[in-house]
TORTOR-313627 format. One record per residue (C-alpha): x, y, z. Coordinates in nm, 3 decimals, always signed. Example, Ala and Ser with C-alpha at 12.3 -4.5 7.8 and 13.67 -1.06 7.14 Angstrom:
BEGIN
@u = +1.230, v = -0.450, w = +0.780
@u = +1.367, v = -0.106, w = +0.714
END
This chain:
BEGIN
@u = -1.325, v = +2.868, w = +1.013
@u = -1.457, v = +2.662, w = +0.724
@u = -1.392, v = +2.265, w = +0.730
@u = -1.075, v = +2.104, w = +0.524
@u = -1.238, v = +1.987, w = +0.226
@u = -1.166, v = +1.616, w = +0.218
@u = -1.182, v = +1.404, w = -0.141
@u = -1.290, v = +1.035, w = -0.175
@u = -1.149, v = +0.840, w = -0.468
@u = -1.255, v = +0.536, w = -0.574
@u = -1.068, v = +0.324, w = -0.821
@u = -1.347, v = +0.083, w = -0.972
@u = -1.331, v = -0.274, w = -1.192
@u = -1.608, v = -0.531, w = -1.201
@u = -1.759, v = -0.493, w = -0.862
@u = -2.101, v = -0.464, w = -0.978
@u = -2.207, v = -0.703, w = -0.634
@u = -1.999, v = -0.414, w = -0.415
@u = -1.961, v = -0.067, w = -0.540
@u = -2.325, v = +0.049, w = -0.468
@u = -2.245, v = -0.049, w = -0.079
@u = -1.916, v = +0.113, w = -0.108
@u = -2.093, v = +0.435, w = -0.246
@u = -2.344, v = +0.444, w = +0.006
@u = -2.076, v = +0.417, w = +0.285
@u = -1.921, v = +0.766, w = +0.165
@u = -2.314, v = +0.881, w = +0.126
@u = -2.334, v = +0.826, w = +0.520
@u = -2.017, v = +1.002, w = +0.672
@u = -2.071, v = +1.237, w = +0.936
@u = -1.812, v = +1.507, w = +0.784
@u = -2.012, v = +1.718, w = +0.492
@u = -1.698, v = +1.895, w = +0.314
@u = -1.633, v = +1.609, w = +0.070
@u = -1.628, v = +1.539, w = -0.271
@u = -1.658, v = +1.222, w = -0.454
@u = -1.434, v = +1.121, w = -0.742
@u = -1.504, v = +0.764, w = -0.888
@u = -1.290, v = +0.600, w = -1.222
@u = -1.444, v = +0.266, w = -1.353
@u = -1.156, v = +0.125, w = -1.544
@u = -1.274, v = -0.042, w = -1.817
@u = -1.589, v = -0.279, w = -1.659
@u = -1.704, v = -0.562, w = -1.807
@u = -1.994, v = -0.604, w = -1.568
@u = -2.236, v = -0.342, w = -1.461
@u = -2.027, v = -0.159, w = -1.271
@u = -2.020, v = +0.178, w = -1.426
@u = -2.437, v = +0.155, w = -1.471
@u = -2.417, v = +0.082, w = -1.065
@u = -2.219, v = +0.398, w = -1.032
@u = -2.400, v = +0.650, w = -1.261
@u = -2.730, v = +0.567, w = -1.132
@u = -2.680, v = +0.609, w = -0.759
@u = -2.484, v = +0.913, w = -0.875
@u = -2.840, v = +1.061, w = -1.060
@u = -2.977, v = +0.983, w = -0.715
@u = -2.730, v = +1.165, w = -0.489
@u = -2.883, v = +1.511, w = -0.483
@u = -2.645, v = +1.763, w = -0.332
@u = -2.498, v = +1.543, w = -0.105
@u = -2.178, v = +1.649, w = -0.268
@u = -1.965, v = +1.943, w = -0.337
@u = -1.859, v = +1.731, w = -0.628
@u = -1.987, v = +1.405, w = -0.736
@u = -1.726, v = +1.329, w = -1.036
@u = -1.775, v = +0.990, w = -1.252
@u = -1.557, v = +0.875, w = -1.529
@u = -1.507, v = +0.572, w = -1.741
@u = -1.252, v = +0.439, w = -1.930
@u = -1.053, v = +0.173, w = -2.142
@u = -0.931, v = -0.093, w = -1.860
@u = -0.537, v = +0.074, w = -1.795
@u = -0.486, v = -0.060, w = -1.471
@u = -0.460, v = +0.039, w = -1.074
@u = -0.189, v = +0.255, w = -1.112
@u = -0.285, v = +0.447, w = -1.376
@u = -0.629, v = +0.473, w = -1.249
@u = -0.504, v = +0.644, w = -0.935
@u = -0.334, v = +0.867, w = -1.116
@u = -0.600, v = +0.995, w = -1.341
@u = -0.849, v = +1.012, w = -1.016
@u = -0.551, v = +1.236, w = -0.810
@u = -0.527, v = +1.444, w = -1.115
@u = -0.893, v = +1.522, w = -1.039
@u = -0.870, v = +1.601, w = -0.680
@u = -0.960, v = +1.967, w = -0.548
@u = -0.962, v = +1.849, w = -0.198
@u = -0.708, v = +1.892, w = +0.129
@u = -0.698, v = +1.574, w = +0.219
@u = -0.756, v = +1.257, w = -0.007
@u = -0.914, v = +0.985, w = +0.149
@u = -0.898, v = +0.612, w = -0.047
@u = -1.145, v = +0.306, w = -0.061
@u = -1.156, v = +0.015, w = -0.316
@u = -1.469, v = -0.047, w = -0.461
@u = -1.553, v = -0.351, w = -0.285
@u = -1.555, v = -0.220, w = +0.040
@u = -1.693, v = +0.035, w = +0.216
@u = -1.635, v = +0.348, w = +0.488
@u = -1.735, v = +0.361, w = +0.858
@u = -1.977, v = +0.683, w = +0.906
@u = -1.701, v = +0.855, w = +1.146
@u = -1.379, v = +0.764, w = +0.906
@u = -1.345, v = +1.116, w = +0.714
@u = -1.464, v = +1.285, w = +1.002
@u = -1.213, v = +1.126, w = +1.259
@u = -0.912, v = +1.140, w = +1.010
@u = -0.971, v = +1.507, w = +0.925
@u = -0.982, v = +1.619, w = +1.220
@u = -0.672, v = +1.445, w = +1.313
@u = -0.477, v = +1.578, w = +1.026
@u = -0.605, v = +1.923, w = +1.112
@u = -0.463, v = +1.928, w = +1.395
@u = -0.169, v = +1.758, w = +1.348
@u = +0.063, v = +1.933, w = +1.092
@u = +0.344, v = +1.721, w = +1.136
@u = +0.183, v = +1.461, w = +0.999
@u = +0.110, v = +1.368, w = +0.665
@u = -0.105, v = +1.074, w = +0.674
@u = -0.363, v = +0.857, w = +0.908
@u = -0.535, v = +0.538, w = +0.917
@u = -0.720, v = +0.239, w = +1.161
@u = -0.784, v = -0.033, w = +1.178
@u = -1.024, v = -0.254, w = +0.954
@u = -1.341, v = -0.510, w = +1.055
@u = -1.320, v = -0.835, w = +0.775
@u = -1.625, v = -0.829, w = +0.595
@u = -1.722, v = -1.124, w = +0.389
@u = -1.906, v = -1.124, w = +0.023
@u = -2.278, v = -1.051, w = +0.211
@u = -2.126, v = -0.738, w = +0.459
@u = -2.118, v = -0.977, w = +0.738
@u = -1.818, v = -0.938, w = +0.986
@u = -1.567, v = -1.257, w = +1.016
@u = -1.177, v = -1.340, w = +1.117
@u = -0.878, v = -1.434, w = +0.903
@u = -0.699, v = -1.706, w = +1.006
@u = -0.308, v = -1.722, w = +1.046
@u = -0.346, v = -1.886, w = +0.665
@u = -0.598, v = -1.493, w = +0.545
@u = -0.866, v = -1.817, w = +0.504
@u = -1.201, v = -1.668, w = +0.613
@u = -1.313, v = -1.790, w = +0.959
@u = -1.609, v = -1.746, w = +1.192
@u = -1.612, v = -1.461, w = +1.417
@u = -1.486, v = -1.609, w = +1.740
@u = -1.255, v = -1.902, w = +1.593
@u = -0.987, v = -1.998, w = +1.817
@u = -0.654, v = -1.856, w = +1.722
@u = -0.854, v = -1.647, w = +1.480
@u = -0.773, v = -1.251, w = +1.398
@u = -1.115, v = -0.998, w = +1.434
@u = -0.918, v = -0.683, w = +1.257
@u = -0.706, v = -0.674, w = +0.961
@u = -0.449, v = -0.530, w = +1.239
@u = -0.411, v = -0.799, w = +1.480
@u = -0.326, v = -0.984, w = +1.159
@u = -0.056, v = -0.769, w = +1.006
@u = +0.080, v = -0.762, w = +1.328
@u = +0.093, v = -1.172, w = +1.372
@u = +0.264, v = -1.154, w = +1.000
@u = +0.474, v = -0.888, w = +1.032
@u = +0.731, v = -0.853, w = +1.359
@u = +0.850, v = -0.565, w = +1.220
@u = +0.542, v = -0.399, w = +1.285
@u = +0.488, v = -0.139, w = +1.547
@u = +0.165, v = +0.014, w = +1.613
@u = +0.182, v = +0.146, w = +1.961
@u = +0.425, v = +0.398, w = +1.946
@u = +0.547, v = +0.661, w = +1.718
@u = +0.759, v = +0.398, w = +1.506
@u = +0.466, v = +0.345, w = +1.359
@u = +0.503, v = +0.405, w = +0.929
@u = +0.895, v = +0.459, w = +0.989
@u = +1.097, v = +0.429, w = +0.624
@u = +1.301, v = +0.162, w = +0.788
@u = +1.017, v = -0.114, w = +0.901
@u = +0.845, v = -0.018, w = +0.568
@u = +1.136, v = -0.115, w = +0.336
@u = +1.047, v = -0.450, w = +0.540
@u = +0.730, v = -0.483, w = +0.415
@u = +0.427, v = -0.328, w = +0.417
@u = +0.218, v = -0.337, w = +0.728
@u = -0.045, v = -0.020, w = +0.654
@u = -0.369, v = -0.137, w = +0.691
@u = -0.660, v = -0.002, w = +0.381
@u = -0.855, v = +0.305, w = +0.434
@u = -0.623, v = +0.582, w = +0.480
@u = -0.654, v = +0.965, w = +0.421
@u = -0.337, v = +1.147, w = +0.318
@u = -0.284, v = +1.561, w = +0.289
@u = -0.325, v = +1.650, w = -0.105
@u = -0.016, v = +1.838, w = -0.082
@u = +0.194, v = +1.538, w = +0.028
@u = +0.053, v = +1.336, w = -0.262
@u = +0.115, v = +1.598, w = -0.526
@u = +0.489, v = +1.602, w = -0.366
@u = +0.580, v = +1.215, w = -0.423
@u = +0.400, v = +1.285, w = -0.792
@u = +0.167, v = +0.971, w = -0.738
@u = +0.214, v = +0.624, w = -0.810
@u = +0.449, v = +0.419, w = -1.090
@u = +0.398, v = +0.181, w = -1.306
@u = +0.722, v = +0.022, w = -1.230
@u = +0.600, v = +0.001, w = -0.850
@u = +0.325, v = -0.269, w = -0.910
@u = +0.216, v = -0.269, w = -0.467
@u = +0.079, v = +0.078, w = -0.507
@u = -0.037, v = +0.098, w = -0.135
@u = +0.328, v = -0.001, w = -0.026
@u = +0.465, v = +0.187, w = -0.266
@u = +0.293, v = +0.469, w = -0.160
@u = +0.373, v = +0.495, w = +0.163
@u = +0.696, v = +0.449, w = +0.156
@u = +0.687, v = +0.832, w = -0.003
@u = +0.505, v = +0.956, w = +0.256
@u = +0.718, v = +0.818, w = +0.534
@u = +1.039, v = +0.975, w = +0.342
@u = +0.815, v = +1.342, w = +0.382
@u = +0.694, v = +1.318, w = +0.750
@u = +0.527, v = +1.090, w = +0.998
@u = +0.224, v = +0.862, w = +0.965
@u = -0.034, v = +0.785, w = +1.205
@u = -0.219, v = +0.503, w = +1.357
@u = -0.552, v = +0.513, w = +1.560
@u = -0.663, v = +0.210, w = +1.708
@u = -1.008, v = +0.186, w = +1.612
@u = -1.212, v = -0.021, w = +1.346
@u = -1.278, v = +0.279, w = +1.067
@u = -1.302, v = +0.110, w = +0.720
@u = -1.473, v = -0.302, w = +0.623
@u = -1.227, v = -0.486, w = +0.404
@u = -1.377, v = -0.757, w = +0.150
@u = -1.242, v = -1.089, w = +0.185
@u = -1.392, v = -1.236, w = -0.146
@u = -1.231, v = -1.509, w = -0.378
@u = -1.123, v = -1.248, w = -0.644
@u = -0.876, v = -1.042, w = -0.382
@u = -0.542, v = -0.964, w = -0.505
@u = -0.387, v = -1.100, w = -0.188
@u = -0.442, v = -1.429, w = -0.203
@u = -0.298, v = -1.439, w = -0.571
@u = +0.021, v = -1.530, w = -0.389
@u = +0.217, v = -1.595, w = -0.698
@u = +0.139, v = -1.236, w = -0.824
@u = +0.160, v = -1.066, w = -0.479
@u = +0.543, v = -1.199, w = -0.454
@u = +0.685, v = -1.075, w = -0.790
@u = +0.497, v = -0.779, w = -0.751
@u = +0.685, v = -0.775, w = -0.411
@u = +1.004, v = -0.761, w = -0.577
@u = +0.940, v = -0.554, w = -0.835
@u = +0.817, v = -0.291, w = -0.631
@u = +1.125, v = -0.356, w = -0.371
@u = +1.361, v = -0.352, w = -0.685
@u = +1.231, v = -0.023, w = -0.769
@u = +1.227, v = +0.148, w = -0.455
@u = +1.577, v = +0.076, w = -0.434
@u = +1.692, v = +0.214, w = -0.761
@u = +1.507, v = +0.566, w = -0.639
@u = +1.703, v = +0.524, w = -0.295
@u = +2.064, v = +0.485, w = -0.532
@u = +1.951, v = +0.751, w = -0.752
@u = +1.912, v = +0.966, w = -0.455
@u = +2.256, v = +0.947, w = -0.322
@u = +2.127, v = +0.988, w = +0.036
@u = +2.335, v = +0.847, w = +0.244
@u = +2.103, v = +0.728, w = +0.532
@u = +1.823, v = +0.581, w = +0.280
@u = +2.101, v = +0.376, w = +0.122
@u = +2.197, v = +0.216, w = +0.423
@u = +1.853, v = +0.124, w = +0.559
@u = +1.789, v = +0.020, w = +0.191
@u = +2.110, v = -0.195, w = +0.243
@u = +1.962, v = -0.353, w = +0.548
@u = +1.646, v = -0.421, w = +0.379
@u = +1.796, v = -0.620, w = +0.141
@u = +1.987, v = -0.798, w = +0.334
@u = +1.759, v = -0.869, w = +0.634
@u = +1.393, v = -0.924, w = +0.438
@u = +1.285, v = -1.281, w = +0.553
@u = +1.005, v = -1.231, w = +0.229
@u = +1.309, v = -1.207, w = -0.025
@u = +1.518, v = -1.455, w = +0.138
@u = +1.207, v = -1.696, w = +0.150
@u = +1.113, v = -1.628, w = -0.223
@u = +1.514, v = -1.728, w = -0.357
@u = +1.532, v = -2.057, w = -0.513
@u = +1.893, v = -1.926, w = -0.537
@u = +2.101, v = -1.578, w = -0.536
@u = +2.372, v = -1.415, w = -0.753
@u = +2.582, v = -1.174, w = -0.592
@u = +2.830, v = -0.987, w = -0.770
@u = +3.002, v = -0.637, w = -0.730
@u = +3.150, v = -0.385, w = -0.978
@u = +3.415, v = -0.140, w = -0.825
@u = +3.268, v = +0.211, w = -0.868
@u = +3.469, v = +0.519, w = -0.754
@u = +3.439, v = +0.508, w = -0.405
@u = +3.159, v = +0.226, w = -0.405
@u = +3.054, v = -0.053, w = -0.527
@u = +2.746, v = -0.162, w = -0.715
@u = +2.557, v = -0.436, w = -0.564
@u = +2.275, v = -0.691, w = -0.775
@u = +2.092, v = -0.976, w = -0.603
@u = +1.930, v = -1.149, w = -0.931
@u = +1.632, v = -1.396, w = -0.773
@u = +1.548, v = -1.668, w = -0.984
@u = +1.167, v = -1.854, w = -0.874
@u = +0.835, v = -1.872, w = -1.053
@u = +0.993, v = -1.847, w = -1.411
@u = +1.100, v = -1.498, w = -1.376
@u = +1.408, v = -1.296, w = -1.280
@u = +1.487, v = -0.992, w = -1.112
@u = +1.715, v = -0.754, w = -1.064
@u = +1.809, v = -0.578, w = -0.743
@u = +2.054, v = -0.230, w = -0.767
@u = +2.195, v = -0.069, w = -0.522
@u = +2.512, v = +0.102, w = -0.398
@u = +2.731, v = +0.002, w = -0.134
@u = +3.009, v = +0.080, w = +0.073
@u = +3.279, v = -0.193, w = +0.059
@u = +3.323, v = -0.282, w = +0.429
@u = +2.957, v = -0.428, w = +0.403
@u = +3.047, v = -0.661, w = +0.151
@u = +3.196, v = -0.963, w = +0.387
@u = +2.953, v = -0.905, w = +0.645
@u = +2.653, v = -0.943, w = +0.359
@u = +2.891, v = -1.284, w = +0.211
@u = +2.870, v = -1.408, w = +0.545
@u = +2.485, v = -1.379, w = +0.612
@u = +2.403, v = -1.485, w = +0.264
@u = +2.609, v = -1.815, w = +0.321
@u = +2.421, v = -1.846, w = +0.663
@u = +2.146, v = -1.894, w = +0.501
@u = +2.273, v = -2.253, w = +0.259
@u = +2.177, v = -2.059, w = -0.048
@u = +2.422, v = -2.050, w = -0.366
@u = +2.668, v = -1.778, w = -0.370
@u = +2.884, v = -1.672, w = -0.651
@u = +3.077, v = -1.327, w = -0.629
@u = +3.264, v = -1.164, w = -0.874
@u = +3.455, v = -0.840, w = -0.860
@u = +3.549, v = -0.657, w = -1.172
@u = +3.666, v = -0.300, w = -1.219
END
């Protein structure tokens, strides 16, 4: 029986210091089916030189060795344009500023393989700094030493200090419900092509693509967690998650929109663990300089907006709800010292 074929895509922007590494990495995996699909959007450094010449040196290393440039349009539509490219069964993603363990496609194919139920696997990651070497994170995500005292080795043992929501022991691992929380997935994960065309890839309107992401995935099936170091994440200065500013309305926004798809839906069960999401998230609660809370009387339900005002910006969170929740969410909102004014209106 011939191998799953498994596709690496690469999103790329001004990484000319990385992306060779991070193409060499995919050059070295153990697992041969693969194909290699790599978009520079819109480089002003060398990036896209980097890329085409290792790709004139890659012989038939390859089933496919795909490389495309084009005007800078951002992540999200970058991922989309590389998915719409993919011929593989299984899609496996890396940044272009970090790079693959040799076993990674290997490990997670085999995994997938043989486990039909689920749609999705990942591990752990080793910190890498600018020069490859291995370091910690501190509780801060400041690069450390290796060996610092209350210091975190693995991108892992740090999502798990951040997030207490986060279970990766047992199979509540990727649940909808501790997602809606907050992402907790660490990088490097392969996904089954057939989920991916499912969801119908990522939105614009859903600005944390990874958490975006896989909240669709857990809504199709289960996702999986293997405890070992698979995939070297960059710490560098120019990482998008220490732009905290940017990382916490792109937080809402992506919350925000998730939340208008679980209304839309009319599923029951999604609206009330979107319901508790809302009402429980420490981030959002943390983020409110204050909160608006009003509700409209709709049919049998009521329509529910949190408007949070910080950083110069507004937004707007809709949902429905039934109306026995709304004293209990009056009460937890006042708990909390924040300023509450309700209105009800027909």
């Amino acid at each position: 029986m011939s191998l799953p074929s498994v596709s690496v895509i690469i999103p790329a922007h001004n990484h000319e210091l990385f992306v060779e590494e991070t193409l060499r990495s995919v050059f070295r995996q153990e697992y041969q089916n693969i194909e290699l699909i790599v978009i520079d959007d819109g480089s002003i450094d060398n990036t896209l030189q980097i890329i085409n010449k290792v790709k004139a040196n890659s012989g038939h290393r390859f089933n496919r060795f795909v490389v495309c440039g084009q005007k800078n349009s951002g992540i999200t539509a970058t991922l989309n344009s590389l998915l719409s490219q993919v011929r593989g069964d299984y899609v496996q993603f890396c940044a272009s500023d970090d790079f693959l363990e040799p076993s990674i496609v290997r490990i997670f194919a085999s995994f997938l393989a043989n486990n039909p139920d689920y749609n999705f696997v990942v591990g752990d990651n080793y910190f890498v700094d600018e020069g490859s070497c291995r370091v910690a994170w501190n509780s801060c995500g400041q690069v450390v030493p290796l060996g610092t005292p209350r210091s975190y080795a693995t991108f892992c043992q740090f999502l798990q200090k951040i997030n207490q929501h986060a279970d990766f022991k047992t199979n509540a691992f990727g649940t909808y419900a501790s997602l809606l929380l907050g992402n907790y997935i660490p990088n490097g994960f392969m996904i089954r092509t057939s989920a991916l065309t499912e969801i119908g890839g990522f939105k614009k309107e859903a600005p944390l693509e990874d958490w975006y992401l896989v909240m669709q995935i857990a809504k199709l099936g289960k996702l999986k967690y293997l405890d070992e170091c698979l995939y070297n994440y960059r710490s560098h200065a120019t990482n998008t998650i220490k732009k905290h500013g940017i990382m916490d309305k792109y937080f809402i926004d992506t919350l925000k929109y998730e939340i208008a798809l679980v209304a839309q839906s009319k599923d029951e069960k999604m609206i009330e663990l979107a319901e508790a999401a809302v009402t429980k998230n420490k981030k959002i609660l943390s983020m409110c300089s204050y909160i608006l809370v009003y509700f409209r009387k709709r049919i049998d339900k009521y329509y529910l907006c949190i408007l949070v005002n910080k950083h110069d910006y507004v937004v707007e969170i809709t949902r429905f709800i039934s109306a026995k929740k709304i004293f209990a969410i009056k009460r937890f909102l006042k708990f909390f010292w924040f300023k509450i004014a309700i209105f009800t209106s027909k």
